[in-house]
KETORVO-581029 format. One record per residue: y negated, z, x of N, C-alpha, C, O in turn. Coordinates in steps of 0.02 Angstrom, whole numbers, padded with zeros to 5 digits, always signed. Layout:
N
YZXYZXYZXYZX
...
END
This chain:
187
-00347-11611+06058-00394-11565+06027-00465-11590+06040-00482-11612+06094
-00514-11584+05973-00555-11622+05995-00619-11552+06003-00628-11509+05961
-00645-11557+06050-00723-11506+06050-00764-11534+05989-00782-11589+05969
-00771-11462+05967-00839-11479+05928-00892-11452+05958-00878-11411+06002
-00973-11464+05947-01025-11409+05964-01041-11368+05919-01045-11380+05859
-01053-11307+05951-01069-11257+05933-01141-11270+05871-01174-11322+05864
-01149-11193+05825-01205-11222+05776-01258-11226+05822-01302-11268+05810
-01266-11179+05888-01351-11204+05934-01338-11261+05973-01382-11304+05976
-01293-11267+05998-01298-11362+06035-01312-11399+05962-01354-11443+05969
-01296-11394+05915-01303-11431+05879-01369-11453+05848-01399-11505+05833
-01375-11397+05846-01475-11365+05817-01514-11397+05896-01563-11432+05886
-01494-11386+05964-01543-11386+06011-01538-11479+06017-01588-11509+06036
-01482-11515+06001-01464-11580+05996-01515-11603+05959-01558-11638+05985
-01517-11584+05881-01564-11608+05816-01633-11606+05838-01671-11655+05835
-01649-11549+05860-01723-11537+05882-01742-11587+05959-01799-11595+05981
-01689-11611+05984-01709-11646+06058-01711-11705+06015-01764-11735+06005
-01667-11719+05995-01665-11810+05954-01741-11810+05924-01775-11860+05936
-01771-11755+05886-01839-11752+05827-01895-11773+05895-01940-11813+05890
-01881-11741+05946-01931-11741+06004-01923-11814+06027-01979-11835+06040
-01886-11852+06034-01861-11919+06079-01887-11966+06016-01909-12022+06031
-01884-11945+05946-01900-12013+05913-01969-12012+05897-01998-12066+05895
-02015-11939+05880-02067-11929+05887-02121-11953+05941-02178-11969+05925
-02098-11955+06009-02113-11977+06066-02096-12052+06063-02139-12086+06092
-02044-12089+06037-02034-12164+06042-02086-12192+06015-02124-12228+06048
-02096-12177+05941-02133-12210+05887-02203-12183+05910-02251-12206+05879
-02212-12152+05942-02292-12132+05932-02316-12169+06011-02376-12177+06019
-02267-12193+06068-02290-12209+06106-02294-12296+06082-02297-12331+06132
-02295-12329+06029-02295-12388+06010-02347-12389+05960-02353-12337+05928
-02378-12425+05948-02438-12439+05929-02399-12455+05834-02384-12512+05815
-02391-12391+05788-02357-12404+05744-02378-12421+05692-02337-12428+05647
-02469-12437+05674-02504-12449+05625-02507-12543+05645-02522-12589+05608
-02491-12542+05699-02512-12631+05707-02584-12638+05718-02612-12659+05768
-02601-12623+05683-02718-12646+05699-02724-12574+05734-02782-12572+05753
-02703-12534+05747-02736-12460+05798-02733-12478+05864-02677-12489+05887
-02781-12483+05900-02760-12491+05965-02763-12425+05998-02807-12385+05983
-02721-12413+06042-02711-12327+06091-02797-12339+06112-02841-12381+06122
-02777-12250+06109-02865-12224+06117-02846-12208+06207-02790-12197+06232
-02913-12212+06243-02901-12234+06303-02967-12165+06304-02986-12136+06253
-02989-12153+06369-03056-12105+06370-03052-12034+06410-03015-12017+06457
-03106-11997+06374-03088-11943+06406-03040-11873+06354-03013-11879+06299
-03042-11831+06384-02983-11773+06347-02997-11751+06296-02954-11717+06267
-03056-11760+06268-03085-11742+06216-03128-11772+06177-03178-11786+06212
-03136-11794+06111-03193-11857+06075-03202-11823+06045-03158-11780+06045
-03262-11808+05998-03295-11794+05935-03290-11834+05911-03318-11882+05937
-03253-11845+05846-03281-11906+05784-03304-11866+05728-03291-11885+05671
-03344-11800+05739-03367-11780+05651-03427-11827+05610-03466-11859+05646
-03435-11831+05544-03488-11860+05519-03563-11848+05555-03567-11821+05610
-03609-11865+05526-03673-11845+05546-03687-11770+05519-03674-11773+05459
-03704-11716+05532-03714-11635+05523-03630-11621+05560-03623-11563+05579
-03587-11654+05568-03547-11613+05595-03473-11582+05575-03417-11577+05600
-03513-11562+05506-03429-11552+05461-03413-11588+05375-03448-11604+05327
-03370-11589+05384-03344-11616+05323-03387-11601+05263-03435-11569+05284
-03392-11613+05186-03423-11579+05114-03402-11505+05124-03445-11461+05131
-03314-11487+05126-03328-11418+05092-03341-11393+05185-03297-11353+05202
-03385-11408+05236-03372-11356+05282-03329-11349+05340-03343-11306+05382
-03285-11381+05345-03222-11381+05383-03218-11437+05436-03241-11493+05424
-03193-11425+05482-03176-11475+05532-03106-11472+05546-03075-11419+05542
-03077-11530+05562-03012-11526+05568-02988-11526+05661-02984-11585+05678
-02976-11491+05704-02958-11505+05772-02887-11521+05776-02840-11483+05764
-02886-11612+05803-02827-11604+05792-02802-11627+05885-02839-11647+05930
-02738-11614+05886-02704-11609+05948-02663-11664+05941-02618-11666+05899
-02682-11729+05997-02646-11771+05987-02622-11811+06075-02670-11799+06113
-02583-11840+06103-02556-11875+06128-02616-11952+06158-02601-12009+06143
-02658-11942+06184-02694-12012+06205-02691-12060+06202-02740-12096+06195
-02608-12087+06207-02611-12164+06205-02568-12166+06105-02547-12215+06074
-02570-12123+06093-02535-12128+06009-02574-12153+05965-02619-12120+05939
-02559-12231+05947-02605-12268+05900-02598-12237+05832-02648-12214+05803
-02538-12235+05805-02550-12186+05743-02589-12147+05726-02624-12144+05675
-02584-12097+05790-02626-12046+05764-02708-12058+05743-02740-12026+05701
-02733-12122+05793-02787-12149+05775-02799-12156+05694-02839-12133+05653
-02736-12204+05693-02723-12231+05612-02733-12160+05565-02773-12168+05519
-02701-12089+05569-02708-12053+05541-02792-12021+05518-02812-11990+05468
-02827-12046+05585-02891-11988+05591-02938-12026+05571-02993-12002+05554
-02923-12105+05569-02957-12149+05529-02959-12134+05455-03016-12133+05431
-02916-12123+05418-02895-12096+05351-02922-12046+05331-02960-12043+05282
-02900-11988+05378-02953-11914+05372-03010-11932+05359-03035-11918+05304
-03049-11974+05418-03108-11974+05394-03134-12028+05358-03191-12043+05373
-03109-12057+05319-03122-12097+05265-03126-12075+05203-03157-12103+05158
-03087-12011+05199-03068-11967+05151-03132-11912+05149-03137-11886+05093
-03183-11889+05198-03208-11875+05198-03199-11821+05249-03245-11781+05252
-03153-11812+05288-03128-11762+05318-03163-11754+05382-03150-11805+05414
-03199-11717+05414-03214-11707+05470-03178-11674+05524-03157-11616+05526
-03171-11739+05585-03106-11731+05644-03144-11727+05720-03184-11762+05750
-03121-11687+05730-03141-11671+05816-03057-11685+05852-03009-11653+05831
-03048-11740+05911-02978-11745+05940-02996-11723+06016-03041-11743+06054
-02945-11675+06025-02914-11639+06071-02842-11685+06126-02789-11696+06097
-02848-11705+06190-02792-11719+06201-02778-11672+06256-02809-11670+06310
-02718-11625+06234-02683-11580+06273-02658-11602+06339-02646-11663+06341
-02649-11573+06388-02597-11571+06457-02519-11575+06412-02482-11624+06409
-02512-11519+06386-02458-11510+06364-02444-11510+06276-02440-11453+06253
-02439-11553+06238-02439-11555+06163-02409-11499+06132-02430-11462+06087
-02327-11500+06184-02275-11461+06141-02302-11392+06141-02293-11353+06094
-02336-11376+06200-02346-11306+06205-02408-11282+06141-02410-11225+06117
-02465-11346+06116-02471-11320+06062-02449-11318+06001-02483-11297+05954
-02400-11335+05998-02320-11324+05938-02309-11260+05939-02318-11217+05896
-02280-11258+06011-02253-11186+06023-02323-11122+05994-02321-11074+05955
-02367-11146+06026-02422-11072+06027-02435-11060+05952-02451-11003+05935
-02428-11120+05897-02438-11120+05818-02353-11091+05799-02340-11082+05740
-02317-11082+05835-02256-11075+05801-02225-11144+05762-02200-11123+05710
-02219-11201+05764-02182-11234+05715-02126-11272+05761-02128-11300+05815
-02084-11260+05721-02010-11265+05747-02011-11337+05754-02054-11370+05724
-01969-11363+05789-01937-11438+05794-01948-11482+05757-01983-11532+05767
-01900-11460+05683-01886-11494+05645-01954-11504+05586-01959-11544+05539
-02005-11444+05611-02060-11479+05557-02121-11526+05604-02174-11550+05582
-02096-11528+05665-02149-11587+05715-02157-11624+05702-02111-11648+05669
-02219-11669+05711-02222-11739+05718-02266-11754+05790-02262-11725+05845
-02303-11804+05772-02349-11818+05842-02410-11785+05867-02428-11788+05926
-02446-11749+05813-02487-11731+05812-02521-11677+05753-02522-11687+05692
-02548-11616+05793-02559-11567+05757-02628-11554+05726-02667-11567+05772
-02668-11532+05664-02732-11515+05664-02719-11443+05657-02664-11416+05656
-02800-11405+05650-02822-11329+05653-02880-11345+05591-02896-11391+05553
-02897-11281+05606-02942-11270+05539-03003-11213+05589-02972-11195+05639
-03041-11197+05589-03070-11123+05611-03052-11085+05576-03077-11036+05603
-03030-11069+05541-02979-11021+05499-02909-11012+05506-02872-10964+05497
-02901-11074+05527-02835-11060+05559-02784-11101+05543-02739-11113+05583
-02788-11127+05480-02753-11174+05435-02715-11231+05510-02740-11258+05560
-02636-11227+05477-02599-11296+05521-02601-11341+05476-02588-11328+05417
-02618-11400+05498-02584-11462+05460-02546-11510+05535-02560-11517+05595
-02488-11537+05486-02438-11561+05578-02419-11635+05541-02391-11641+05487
-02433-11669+05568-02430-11744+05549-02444-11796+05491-02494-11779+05460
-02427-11830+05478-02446-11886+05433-02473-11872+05353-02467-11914+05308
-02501-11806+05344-02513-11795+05266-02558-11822+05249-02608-11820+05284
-02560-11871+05168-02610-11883+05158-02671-11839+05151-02658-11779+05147
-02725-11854+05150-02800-11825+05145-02792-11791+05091-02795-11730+05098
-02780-11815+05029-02799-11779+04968-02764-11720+04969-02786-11674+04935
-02704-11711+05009-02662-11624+05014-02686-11596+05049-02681-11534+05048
-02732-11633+05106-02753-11582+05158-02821-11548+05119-02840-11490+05126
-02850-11597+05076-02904-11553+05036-02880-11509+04986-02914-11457+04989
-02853-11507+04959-02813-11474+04895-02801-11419+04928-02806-11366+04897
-02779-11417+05009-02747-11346+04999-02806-11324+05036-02819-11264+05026
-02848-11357+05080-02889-11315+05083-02939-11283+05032-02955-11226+05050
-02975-11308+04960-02981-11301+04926-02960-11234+04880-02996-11197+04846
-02887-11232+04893-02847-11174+04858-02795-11162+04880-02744-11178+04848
-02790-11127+04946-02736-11109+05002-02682-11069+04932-02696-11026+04890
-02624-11105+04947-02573-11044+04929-02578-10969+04955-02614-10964+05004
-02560-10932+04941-02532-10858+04946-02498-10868+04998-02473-10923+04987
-02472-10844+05072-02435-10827+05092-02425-10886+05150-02396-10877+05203
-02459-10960+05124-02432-11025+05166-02509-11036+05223-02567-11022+05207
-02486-11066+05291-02531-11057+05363-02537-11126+05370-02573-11149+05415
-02500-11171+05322-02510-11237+05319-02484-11304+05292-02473-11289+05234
-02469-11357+05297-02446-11408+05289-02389-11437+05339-02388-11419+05398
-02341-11482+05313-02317-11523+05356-02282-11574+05349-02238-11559+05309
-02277-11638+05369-02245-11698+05360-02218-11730+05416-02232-11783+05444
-02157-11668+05430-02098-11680+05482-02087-11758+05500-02086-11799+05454
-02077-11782+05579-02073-11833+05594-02133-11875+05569-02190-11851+05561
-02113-11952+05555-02185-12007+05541-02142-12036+05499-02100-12077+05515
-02151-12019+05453-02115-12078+05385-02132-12161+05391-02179-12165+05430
-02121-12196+05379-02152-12264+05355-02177-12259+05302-02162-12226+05252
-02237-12308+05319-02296-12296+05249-02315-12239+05239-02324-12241+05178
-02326-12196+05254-02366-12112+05272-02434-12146+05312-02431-12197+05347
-02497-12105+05299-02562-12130+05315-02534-12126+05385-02500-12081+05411
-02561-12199+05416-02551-12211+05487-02499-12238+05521-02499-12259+05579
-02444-12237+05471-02362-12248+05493-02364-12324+05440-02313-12343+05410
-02420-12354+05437-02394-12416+05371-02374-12467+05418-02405-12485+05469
-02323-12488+05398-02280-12550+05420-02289-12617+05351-02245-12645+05318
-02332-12621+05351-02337-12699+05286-02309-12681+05216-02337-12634+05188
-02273-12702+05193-02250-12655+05125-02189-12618+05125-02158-12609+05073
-02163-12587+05206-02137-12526+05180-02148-12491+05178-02194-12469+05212
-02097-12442+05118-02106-12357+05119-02053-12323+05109-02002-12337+05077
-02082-12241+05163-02000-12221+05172-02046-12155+05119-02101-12129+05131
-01993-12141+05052-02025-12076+05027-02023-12021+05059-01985-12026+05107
-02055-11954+05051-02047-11892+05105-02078-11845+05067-02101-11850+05010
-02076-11793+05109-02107-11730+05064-02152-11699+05111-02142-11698+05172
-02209-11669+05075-02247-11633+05113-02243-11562+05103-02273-11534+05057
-02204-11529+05148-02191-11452+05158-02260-11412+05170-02309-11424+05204
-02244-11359+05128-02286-11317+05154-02241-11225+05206-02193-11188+05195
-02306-11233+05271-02269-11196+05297-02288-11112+05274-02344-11095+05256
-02239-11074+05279-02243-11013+05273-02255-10957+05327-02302-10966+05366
-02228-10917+05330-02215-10863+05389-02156-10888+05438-02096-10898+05425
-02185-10892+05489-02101-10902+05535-02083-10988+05535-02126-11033+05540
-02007-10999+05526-02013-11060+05528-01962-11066+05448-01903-11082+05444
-02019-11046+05383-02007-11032+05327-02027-11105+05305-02065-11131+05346
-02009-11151+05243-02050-11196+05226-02042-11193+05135-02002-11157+05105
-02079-11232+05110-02076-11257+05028-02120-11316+05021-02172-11336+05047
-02079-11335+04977-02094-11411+04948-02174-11401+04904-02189-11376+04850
-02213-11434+04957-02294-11440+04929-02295-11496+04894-02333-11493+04846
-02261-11558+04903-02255-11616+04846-02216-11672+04878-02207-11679+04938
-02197-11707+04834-02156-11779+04857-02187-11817+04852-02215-11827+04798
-02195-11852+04902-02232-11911+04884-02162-11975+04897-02130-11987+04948
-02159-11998+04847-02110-12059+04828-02146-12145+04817-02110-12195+04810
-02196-12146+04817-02231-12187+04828-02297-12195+04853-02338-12150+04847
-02317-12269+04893-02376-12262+04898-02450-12249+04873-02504-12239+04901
-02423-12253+04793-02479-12218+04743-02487-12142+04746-02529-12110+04714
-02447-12121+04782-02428-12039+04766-02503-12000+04840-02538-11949+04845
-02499-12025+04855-02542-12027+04920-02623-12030+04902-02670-12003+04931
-02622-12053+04870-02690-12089+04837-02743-12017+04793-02712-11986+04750
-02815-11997+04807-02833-11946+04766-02823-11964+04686-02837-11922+04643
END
């Protein structure tokens, strides 16, 4: 007779594996040219005045030695995005305090002063769009895990397609767009 696991070992399994590969890849320098940010717990990188065109700053919560995430905040603000980085004691616990479940994690979280989540690798142009014209009902964005070829995750010419969820109430989600190629990314 063979054991099976139960549906929560199974679920608490999926969500430990999301945590162990999230943590692998982000402790490796996954853009190639990012080198890990070294310093103190906290950097300002906003433009000159401070915030972005429409107003907004993005605080994002990231991991210290995670070159990606560099790679990511490089992008933001190329895009025009204004980024203030935060490095937590404890990351997961600001997962936990935003509510987002496991399976929509990646390495690193932003805020909004409004409140807005965005949680990993989305391109710029969605993070403007929705701030621009928040859905009804949605607290944010998300691009579960680090895709390949996702801003920050580029590996030379691959790409892994993915979707960028949008989150709801709880640990509710909907499909904010696919991006299937690296043109899809692009304003």
């Amino acid at each position: 007779m063979t054991a099976h696991p139960t549906r929560r070992q199974a679920g608490l399994l999926l969500g430990l594996g999301s945590l162990v590969a999230v943590a692998t890849a982000c402790s490796r320098d996954a853009g190639g040219d990012v080198p890990p940010e070294a310093g103190p717990s906290s950097e300002d990188s906003t433009p000159p005045g401070g915030r972005s065109a429409d107003g907004t700053t993005l605080t994002v919560y990231k991991d210290p030695s995670c070159g990606c995430c560099g790679g990511w905040i490089s992008h933001a603000e190329e895009a025009g995005l204004a980024v203030e980085v935060v490095h937590p004691d404890d990351l997961s616990a600001v997962f936990a305090e935003h509510e987002i479940a496991a399976p929509h994690q990646s390495c690193h979280l932003s805020l909004t002063e409004a409140g807005d989540v965005f949680v990993g690798h989305i391109p710029a142009p969605f993070v403007q769009a929705y701030l621009a014209d928040p859905p009804a009902g949605a607290r944010g964005l998300t691009v579960p895990a680090m895709p390949i070829g996702s801003p920050g995750m580029e590996q030379g010419s691959q790409f892994e397609p993915y979707e960028v969820l949008q989150l709801g109430e709880g640990a509710s989600t909907t499909v904010y767009a696919k991006v299937t190629s690296r043109s899809d990314q692009e304003a």
